[in-house]
C-alpha positions as a printed Julia matrix, in Angstrom:
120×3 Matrix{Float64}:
  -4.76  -105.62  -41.17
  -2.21  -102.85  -41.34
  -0.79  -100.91  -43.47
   2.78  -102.62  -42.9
   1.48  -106.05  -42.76
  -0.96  -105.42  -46.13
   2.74  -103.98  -47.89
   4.71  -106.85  -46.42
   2.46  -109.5   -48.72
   3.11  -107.82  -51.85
   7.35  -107.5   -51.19
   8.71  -110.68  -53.26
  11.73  -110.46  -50.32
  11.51  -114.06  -48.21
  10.74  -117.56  -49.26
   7.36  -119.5   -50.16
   7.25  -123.44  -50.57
   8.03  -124.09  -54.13
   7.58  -126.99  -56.45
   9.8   -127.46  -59.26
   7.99  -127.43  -63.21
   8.26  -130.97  -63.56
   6.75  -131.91  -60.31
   3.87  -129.34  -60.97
   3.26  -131.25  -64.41
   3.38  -134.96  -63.01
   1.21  -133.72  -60.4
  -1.17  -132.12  -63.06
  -1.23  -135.48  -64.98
  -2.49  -137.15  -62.06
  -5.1   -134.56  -61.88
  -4.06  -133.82  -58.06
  -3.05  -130.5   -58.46
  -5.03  -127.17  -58.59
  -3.13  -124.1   -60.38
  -3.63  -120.69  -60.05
  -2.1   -118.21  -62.93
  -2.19  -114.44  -61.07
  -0.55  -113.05  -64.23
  -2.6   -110.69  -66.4
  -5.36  -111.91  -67.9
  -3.68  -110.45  -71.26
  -0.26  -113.02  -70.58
  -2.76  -115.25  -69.73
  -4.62  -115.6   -73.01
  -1.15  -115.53  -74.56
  -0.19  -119.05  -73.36
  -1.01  -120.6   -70.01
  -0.9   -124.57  -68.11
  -3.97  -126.1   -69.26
  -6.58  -126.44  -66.67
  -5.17  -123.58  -64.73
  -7.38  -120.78  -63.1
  -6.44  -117.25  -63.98
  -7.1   -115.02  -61.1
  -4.7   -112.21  -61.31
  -2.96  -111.21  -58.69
  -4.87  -107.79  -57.91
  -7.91  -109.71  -57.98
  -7.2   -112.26  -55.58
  -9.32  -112.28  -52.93
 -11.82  -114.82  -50.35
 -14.32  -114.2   -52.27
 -12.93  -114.82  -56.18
 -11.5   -118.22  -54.26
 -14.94  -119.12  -52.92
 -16.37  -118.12  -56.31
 -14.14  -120.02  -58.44
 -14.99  -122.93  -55.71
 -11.31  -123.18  -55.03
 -10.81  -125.79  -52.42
  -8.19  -125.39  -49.58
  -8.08  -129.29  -48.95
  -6.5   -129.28  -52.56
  -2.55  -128.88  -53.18
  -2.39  -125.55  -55.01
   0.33  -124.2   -57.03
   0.58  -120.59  -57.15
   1.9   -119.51  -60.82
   2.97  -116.16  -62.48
   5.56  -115.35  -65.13
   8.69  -115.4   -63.23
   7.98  -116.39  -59.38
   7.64  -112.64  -58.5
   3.72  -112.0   -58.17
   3.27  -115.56  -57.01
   4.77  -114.99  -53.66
   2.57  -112.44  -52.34
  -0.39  -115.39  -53.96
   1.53  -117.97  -51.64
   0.9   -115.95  -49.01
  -2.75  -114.92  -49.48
  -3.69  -118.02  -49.75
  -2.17  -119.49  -46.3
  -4.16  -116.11  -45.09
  -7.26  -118.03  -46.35
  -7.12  -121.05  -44.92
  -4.88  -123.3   -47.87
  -1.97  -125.06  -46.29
  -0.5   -127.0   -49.14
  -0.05  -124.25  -51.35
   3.44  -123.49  -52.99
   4.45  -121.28  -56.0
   6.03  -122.53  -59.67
   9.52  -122.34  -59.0
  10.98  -119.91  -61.82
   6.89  -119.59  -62.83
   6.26  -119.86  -66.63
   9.76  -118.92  -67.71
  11.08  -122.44  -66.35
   7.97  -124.11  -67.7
   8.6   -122.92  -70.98
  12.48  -123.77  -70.72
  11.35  -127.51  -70.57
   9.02  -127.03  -73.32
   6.15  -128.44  -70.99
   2.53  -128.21  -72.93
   0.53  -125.19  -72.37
  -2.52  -123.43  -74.17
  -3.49  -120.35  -75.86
């Protein structure tokens, strides 16, 4: 990969496939979803969607996903605090093989705007 193309991932310039808060919970509820938080494991503790996967976004990598037995056939929603860090995540992902994958629109700053449960 080069250099350019290895920058390009991390710019949050360009569009990813979102899904809206409120989609992402419904979703969650039918237990259809898989979420990945690439925030800091320090926001994460602080309050995060339950049953989410933290995997922050410096760590994320083919072989964390195939650790964490992260499956590619599963919709995954890629979450950070405000849809910055979650782009590049988007991105990886696809790079991995996941094709339903989309990012938090807003990430946890719209989730907490609709006071949607999380945990600590």
């Amino acid at each position: 990969m080069s250099i350019l193309t290895k920058i390009c991932q991390w710019l949050p310039f360009g569009k990813v496939p979102e899904m809206h808060a409120q989609g992402v919970y419904k979703r969650l509820l039918k237990n259809d979803v898989q979420i990945i938080d690439v925030r800091s494991k320090m926001e994460w503790d602080r309050s995060h969607i339950e049953g989410s996967i933290n995997l922050p976004i410096t760590s994320l990598s083919i072989d964390a996903i195939k650790k964490l037995k992260l499956s590619p056939e599963i919709t995954t929603v890629v979450i950070c605090l405000s849809a910055h860090r979650s782009i590049p995540g988007v991105r990886k992902l696809k790079q991995f093989g996941f094709s339903d994958v989309y990012q938090l629109e807003g990430g946890m700053l719209s989730w907490w705007k609709l006071s949607l449960p999380t945990s600590k």
